[in-house]
PyMOL Python script that loads the backbone (N, CA, C, O; Angstrom):
from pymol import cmd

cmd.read_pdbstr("""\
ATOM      1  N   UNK A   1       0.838  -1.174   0.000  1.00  0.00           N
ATOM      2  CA  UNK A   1       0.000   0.000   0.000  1.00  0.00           C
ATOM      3  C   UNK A   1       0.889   1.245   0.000  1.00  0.00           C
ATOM      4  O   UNK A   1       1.778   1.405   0.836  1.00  0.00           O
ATOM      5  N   UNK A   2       0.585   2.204  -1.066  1.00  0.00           N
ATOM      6  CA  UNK A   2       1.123   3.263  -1.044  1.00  0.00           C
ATOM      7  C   UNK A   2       0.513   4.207   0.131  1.00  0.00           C
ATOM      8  O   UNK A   2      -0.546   3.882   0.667  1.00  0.00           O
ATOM      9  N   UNK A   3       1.135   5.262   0.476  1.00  0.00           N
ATOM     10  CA  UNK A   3       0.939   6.158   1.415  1.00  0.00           C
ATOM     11  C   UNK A   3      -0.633   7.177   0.364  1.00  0.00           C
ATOM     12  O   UNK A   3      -0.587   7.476  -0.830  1.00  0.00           O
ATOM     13  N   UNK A   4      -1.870   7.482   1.388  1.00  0.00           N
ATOM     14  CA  UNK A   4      -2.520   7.777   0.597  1.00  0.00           C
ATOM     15  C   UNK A   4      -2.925   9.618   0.367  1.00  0.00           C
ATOM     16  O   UNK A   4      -3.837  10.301  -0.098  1.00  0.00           O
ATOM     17  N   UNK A   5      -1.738   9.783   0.954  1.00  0.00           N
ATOM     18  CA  UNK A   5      -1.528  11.453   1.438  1.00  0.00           C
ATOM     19  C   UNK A   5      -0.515  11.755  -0.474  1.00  0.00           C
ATOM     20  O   UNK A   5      -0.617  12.166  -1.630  1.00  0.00           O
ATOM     21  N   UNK A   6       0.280  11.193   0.461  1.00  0.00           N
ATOM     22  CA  UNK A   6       1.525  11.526  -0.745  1.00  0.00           C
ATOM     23  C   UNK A   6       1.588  10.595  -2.271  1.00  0.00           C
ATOM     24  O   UNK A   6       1.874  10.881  -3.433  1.00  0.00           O
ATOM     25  N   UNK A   7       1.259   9.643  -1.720  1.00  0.00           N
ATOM     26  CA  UNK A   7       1.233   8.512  -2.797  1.00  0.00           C
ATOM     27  C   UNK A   7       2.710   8.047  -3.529  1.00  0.00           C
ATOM     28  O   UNK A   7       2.925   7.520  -4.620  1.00  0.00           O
ATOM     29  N   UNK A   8       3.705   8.519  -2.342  1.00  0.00           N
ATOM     30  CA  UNK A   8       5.099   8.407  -2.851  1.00  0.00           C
ATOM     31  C   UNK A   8       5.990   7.055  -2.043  1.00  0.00           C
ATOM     32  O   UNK A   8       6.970   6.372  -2.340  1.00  0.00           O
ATOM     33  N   UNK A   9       5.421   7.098  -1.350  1.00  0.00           N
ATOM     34  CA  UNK A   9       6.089   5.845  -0.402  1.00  0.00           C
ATOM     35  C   UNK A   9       5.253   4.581   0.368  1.00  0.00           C
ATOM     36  O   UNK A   9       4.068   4.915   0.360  1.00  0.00           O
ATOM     37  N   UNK A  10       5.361   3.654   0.831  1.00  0.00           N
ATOM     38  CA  UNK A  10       4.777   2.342   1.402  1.00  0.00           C
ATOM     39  C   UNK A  10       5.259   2.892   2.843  1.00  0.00           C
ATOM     40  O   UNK A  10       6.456   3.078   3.060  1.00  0.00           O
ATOM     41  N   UNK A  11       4.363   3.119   3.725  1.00  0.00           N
ATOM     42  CA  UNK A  11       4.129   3.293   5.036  1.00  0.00           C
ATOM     43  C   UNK A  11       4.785   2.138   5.829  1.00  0.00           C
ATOM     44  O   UNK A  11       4.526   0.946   5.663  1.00  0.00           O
ATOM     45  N   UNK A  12       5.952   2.813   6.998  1.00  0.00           N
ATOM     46  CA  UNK A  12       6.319   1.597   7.404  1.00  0.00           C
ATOM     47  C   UNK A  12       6.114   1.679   9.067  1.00  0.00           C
ATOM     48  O   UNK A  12       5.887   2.817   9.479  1.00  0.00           O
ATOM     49  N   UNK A  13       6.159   0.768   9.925  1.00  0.00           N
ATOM     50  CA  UNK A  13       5.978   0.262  11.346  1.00  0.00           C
ATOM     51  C   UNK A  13       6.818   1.627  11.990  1.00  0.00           C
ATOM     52  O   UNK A  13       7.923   2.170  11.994  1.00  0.00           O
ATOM     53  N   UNK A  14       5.852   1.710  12.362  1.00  0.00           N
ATOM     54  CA  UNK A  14       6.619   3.040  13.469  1.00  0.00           C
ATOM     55  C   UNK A  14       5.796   3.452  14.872  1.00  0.00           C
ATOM     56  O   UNK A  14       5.021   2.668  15.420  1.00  0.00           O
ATOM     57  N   UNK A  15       6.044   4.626  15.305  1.00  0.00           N
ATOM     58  CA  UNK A  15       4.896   5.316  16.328  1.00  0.00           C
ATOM     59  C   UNK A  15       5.223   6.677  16.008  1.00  0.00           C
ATOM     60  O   UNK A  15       6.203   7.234  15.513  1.00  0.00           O
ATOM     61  N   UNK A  16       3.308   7.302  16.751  1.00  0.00           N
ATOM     62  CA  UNK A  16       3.075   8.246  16.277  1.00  0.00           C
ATOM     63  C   UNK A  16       2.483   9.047  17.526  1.00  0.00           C
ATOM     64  O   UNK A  16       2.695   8.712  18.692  1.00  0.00           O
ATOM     65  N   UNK A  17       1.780  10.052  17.171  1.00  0.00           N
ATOM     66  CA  UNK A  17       0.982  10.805  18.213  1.00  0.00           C
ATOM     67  C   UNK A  17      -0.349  11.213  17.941  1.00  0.00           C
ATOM     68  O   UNK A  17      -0.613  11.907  16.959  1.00  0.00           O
ATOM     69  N   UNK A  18      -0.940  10.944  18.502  1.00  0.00           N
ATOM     70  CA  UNK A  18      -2.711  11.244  17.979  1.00  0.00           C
ATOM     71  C   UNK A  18      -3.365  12.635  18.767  1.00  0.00           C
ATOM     72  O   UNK A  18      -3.084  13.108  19.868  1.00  0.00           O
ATOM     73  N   UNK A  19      -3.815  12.838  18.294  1.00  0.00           N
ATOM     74  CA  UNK A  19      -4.407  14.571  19.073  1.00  0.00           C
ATOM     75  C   UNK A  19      -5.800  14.130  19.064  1.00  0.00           C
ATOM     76  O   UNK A  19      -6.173  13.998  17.898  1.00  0.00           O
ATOM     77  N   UNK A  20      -6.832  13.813  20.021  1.00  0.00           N
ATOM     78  CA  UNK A  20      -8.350  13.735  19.674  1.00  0.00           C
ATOM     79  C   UNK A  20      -8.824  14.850  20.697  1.00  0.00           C
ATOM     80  O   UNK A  20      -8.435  15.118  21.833  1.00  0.00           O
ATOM     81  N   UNK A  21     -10.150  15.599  19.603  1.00  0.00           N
ATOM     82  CA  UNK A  21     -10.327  16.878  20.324  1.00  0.00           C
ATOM     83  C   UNK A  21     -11.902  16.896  19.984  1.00  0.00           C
ATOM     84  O   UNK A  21     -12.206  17.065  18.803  1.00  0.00           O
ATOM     85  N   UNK A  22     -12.876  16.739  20.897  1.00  0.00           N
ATOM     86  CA  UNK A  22     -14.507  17.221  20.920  1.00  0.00           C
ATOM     87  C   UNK A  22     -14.896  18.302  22.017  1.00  0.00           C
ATOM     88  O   UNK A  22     -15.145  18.104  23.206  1.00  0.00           O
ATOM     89  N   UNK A  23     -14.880  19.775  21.147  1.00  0.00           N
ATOM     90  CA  UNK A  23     -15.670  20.420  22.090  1.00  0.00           C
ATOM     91  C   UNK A  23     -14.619  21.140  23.082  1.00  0.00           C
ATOM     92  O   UNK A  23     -13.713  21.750  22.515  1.00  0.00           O
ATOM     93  N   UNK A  24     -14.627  21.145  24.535  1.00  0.00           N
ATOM     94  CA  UNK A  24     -13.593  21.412  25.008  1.00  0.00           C
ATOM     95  C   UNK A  24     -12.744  20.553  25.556  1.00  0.00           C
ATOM     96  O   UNK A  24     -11.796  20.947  26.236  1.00  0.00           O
ATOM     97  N   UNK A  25     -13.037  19.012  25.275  1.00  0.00           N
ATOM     98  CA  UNK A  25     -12.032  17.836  25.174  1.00  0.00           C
ATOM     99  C   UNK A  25     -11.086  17.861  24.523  1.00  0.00           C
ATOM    100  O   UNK A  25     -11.236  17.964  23.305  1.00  0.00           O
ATOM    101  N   UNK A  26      -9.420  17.756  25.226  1.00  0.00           N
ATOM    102  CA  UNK A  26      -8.891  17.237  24.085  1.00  0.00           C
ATOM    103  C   UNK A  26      -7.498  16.338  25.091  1.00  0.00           C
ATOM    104  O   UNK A  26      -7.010  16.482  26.212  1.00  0.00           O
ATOM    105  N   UNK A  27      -7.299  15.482  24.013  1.00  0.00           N
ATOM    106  CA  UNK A  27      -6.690  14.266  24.656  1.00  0.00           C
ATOM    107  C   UNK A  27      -5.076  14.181  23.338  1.00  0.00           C
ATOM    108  O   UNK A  27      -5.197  14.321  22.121  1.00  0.00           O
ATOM    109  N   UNK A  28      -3.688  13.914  24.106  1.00  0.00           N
ATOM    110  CA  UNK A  28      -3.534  13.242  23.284  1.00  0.00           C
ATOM    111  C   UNK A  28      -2.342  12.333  23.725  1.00  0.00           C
ATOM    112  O   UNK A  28      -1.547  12.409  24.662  1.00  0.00           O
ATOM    113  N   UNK A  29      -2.524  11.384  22.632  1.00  0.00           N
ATOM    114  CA  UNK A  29      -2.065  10.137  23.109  1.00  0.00           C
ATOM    115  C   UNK A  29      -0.543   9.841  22.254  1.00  0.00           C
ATOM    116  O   UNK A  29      -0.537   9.779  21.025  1.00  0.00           O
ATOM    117  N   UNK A  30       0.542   9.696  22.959  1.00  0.00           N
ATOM    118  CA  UNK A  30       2.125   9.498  22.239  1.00  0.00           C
ATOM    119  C   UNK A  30       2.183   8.016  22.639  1.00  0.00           C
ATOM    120  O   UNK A  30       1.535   7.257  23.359  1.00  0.00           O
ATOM    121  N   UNK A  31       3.549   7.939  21.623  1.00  0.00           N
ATOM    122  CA  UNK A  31       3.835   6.506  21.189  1.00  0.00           C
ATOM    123  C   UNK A  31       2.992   5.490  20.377  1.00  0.00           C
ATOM    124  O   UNK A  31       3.405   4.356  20.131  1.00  0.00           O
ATOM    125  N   UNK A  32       1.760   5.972  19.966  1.00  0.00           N
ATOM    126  CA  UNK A  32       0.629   5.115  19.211  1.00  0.00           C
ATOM    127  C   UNK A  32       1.410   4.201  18.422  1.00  0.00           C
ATOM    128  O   UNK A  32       2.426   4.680  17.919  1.00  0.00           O
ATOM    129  N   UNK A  33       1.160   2.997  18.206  1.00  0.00           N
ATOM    130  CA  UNK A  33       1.810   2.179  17.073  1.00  0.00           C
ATOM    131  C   UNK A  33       0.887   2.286  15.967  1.00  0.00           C
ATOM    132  O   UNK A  33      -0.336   2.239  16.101  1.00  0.00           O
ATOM    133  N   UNK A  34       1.618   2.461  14.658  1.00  0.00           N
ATOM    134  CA  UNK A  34       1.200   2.951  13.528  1.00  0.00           C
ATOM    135  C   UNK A  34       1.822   2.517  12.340  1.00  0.00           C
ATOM    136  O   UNK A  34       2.804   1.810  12.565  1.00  0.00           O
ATOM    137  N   UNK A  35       1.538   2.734  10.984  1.00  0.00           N
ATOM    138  CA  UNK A  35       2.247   2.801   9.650  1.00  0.00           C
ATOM    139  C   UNK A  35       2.494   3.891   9.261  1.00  0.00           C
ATOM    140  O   UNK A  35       1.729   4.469   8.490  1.00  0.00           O
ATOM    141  N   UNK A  36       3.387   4.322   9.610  1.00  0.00           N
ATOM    142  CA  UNK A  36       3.849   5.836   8.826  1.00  0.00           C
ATOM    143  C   UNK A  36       4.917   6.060   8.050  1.00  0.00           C
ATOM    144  O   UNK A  36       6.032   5.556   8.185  1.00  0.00           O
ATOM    145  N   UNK A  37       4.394   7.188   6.846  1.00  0.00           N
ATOM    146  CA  UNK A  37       5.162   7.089   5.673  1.00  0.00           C
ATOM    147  C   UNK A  37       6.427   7.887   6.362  1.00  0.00           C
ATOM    148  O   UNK A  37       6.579   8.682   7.290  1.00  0.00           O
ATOM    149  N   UNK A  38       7.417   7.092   5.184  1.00  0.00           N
ATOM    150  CA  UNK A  38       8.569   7.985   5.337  1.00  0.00           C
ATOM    151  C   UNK A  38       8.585   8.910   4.915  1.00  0.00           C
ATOM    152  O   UNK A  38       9.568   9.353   5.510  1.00  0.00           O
ATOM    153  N   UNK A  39       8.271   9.686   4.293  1.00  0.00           N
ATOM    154  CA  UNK A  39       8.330  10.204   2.450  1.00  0.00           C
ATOM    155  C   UNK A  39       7.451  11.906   3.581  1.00  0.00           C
ATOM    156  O   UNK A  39       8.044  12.954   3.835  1.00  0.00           O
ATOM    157  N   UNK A  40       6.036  11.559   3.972  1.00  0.00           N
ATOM    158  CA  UNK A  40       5.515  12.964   4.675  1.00  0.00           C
ATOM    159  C   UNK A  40       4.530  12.836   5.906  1.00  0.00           C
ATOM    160  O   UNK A  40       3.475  13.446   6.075  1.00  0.00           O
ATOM    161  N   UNK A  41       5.194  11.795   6.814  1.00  0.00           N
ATOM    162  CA  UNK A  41       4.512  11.687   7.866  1.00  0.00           C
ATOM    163  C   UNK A  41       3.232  11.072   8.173  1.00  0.00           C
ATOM    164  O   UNK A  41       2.743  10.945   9.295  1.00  0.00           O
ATOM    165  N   UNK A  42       2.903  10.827   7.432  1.00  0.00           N
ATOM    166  CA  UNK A  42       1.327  10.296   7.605  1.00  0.00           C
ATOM    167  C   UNK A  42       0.966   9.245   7.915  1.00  0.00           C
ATOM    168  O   UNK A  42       1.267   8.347   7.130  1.00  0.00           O
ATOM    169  N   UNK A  43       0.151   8.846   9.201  1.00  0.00           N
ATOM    170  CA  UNK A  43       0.217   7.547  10.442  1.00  0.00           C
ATOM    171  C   UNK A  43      -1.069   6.844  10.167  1.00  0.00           C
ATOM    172  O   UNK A  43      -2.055   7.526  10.446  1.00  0.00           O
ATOM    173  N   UNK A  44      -1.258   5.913   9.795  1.00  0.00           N
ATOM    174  CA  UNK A  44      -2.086   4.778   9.646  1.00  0.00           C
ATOM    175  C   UNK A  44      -2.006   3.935  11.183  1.00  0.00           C
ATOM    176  O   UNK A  44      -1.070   3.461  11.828  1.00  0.00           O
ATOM    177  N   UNK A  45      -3.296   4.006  11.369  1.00  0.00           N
ATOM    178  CA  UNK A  45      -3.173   2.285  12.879  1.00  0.00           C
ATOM    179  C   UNK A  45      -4.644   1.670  12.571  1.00  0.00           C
ATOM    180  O   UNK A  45      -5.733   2.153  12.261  1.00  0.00           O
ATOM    181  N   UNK A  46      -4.026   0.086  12.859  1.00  0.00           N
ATOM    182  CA  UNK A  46      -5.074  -0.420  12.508  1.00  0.00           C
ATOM    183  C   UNK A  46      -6.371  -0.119  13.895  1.00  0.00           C
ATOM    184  O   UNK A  46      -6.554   0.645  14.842  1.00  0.00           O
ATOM    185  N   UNK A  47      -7.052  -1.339  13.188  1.00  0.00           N
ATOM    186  CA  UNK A  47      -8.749  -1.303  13.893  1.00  0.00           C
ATOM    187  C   UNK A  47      -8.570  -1.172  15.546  1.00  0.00           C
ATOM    188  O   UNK A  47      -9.010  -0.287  16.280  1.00  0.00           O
ATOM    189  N   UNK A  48      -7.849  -2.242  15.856  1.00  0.00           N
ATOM    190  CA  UNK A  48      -7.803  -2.612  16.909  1.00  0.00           C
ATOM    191  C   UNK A  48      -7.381  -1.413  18.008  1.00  0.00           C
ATOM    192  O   UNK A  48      -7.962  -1.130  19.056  1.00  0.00           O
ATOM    193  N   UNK A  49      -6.037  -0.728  17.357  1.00  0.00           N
ATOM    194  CA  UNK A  49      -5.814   0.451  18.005  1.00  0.00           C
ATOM    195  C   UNK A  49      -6.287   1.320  17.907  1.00  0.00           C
ATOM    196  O   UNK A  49      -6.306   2.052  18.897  1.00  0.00           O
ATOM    197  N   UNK A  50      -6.996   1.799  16.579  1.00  0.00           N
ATOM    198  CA  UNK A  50      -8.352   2.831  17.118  1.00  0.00           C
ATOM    199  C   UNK A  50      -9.301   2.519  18.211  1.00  0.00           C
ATOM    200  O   UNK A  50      -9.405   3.411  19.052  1.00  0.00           O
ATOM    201  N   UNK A  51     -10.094   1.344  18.410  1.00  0.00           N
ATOM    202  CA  UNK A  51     -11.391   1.337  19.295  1.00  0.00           C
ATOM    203  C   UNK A  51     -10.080   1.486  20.693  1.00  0.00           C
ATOM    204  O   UNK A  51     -10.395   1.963  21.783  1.00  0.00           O
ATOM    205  N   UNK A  52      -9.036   1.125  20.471  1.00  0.00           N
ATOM    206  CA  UNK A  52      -8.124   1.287  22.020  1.00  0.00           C
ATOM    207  C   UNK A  52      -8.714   3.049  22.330  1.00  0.00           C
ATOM    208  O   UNK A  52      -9.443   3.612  23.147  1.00  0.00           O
ATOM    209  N   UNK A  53      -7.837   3.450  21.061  1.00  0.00           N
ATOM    210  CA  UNK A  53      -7.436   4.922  21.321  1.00  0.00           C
ATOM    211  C   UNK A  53      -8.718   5.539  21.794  1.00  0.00           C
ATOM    212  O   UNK A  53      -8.710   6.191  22.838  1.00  0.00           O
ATOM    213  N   UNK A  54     -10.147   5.333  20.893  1.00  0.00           N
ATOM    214  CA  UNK A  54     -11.417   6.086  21.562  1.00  0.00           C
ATOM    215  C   UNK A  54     -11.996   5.394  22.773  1.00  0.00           C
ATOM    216  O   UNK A  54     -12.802   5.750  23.633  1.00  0.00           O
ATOM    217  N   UNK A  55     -11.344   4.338  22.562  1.00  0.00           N
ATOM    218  CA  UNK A  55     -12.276   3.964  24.212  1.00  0.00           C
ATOM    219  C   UNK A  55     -11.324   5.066  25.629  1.00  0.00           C
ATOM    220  O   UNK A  55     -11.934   5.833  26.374  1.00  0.00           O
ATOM    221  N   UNK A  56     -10.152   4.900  25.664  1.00  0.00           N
ATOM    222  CA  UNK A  56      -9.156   5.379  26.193  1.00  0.00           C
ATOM    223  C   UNK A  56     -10.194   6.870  26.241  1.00  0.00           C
ATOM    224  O   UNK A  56     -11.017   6.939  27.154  1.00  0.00           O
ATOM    225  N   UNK A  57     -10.101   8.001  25.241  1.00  0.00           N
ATOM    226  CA  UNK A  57     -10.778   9.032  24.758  1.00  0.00           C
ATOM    227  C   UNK A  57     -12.135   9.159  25.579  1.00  0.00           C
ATOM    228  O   UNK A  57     -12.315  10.083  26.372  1.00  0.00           O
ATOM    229  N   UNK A  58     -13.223   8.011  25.294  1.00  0.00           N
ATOM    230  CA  UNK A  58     -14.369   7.954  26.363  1.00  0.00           C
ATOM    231  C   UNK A  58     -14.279   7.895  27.885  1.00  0.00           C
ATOM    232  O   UNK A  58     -15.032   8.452  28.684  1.00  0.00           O
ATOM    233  N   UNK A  59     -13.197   7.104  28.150  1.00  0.00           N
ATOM    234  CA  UNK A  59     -12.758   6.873  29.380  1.00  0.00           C
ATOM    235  C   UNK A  59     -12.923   8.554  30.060  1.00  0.00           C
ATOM    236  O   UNK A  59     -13.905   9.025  30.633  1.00  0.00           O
ATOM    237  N   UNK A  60     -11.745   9.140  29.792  1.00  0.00           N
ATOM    238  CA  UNK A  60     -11.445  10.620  29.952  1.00  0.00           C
ATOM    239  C   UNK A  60     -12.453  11.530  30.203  1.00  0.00           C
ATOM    240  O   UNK A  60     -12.740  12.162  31.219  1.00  0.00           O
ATOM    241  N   UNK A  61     -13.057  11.476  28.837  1.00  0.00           N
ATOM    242  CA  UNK A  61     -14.021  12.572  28.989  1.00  0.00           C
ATOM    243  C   UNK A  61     -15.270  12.006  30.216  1.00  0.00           C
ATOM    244  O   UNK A  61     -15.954  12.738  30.930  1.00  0.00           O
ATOM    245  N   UNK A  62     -15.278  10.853  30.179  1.00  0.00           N
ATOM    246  CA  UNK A  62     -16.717  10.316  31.425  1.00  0.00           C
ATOM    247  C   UNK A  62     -16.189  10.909  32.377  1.00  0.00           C
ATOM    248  O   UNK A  62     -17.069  11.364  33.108  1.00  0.00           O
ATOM    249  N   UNK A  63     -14.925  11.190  32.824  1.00  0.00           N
ATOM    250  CA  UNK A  63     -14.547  11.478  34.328  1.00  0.00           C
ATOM    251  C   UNK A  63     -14.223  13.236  34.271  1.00  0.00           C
ATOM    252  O   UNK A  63     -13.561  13.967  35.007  1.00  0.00           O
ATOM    253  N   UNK A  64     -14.911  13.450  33.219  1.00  0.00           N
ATOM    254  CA  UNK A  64     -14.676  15.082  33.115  1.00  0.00           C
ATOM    255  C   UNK A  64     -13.888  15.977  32.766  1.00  0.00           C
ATOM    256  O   UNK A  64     -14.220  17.153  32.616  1.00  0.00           O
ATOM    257  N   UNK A  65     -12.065  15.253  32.495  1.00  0.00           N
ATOM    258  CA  UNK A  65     -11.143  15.554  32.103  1.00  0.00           C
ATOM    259  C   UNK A  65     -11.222  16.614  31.114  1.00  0.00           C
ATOM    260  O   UNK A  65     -12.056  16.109  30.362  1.00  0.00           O
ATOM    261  N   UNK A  66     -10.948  17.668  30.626  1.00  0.00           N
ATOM    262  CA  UNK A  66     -10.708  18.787  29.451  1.00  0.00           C
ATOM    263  C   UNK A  66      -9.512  18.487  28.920  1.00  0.00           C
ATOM    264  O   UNK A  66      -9.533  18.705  27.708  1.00  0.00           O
ATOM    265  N   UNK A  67      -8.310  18.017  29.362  1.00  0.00           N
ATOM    266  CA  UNK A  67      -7.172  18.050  28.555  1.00  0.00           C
ATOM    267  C   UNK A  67      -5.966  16.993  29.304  1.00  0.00           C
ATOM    268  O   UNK A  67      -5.364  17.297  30.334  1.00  0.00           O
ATOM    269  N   UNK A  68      -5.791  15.820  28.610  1.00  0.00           N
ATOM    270  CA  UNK A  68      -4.889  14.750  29.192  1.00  0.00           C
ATOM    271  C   UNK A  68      -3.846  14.767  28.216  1.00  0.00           C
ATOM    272  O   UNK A  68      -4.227  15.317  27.183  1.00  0.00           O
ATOM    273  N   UNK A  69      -2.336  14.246  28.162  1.00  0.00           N
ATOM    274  CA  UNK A  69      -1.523  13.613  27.668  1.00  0.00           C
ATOM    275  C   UNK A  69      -1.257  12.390  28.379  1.00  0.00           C
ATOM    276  O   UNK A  69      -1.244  12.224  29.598  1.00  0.00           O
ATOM    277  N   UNK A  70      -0.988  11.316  27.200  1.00  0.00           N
ATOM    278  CA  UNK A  70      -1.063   9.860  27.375  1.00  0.00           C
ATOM    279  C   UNK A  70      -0.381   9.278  26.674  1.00  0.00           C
ATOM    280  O   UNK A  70      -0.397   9.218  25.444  1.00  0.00           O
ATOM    281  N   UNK A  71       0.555   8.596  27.721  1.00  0.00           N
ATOM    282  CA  UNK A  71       1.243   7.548  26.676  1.00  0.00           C
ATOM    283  C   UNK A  71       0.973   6.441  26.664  1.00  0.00           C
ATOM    284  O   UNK A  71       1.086   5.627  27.581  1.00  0.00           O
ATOM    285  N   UNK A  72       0.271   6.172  24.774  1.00  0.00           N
ATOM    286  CA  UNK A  72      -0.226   4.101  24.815  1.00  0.00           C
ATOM    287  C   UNK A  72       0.269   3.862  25.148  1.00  0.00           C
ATOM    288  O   UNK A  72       1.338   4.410  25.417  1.00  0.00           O
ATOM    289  N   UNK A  73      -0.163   2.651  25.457  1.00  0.00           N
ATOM    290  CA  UNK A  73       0.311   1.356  25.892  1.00  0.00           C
ATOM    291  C   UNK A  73       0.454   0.888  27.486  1.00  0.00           C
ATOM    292  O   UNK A  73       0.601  -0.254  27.922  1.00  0.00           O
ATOM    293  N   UNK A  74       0.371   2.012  28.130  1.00  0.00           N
ATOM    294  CA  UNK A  74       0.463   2.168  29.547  1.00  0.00           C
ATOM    295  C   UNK A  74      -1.055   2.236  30.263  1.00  0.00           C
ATOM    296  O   UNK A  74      -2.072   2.380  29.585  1.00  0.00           O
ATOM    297  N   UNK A  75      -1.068   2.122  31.612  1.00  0.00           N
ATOM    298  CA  UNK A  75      -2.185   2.042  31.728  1.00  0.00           C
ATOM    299  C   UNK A  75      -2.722   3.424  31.974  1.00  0.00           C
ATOM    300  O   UNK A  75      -2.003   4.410  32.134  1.00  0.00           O
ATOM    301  N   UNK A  76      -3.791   3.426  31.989  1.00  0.00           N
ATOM    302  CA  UNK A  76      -4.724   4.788  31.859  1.00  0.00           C
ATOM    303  C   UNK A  76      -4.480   5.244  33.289  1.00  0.00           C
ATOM    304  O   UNK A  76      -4.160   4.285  33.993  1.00  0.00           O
ATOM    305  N   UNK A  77      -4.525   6.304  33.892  1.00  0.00           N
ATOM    306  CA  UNK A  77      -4.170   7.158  35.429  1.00  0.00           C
ATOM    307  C   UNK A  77      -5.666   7.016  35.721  1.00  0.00           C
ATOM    308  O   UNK A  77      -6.480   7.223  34.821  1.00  0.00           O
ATOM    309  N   UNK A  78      -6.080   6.641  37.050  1.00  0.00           N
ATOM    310  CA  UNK A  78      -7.550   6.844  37.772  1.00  0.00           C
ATOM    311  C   UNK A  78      -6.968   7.895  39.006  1.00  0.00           C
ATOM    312  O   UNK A  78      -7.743   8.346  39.849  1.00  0.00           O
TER     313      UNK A  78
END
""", "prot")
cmd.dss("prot")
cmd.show_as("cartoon", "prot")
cmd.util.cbc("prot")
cmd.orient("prot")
């Protein structure tokens, strides 16, 4: 699969950083594992680590949070 930003390079195994923002939520999460191009940055993650990343995201906002940094893979702070 070519990269579908640039269309210049095959996206390879890396990590990334995700910014998710609703409203006056915003969360974001470092180290994400991802496919990202070499060529202009652009981070692909599969299925599995999305429903992570928004559940993580729901988590947050249920407890009222406005603004977290998070690093996957670790466990979530209560």
């Amino acid at each position: 699969m070519k990269c579908l930003v640039c269309k210049q390079a095959k996206p390879v195994p890396g990590l990334t950083t995700v910014t998710l923002e609703r409203g006056e939520f915003s969360l974001v999460l470092k180290n994400v594992p991802a496919l990202v191009c070499p060529e202009c940055g652009e981070a692909y993650t599969d299925e599995i680590t999305a429903a992570r990343l928004l559940e993580i995201a729901l988590e947050m906002e249920d407890e009222g949070l406005q603004a977290e940094v998070h690093v996957f893979n670790q466990p979530v702070p209560r």
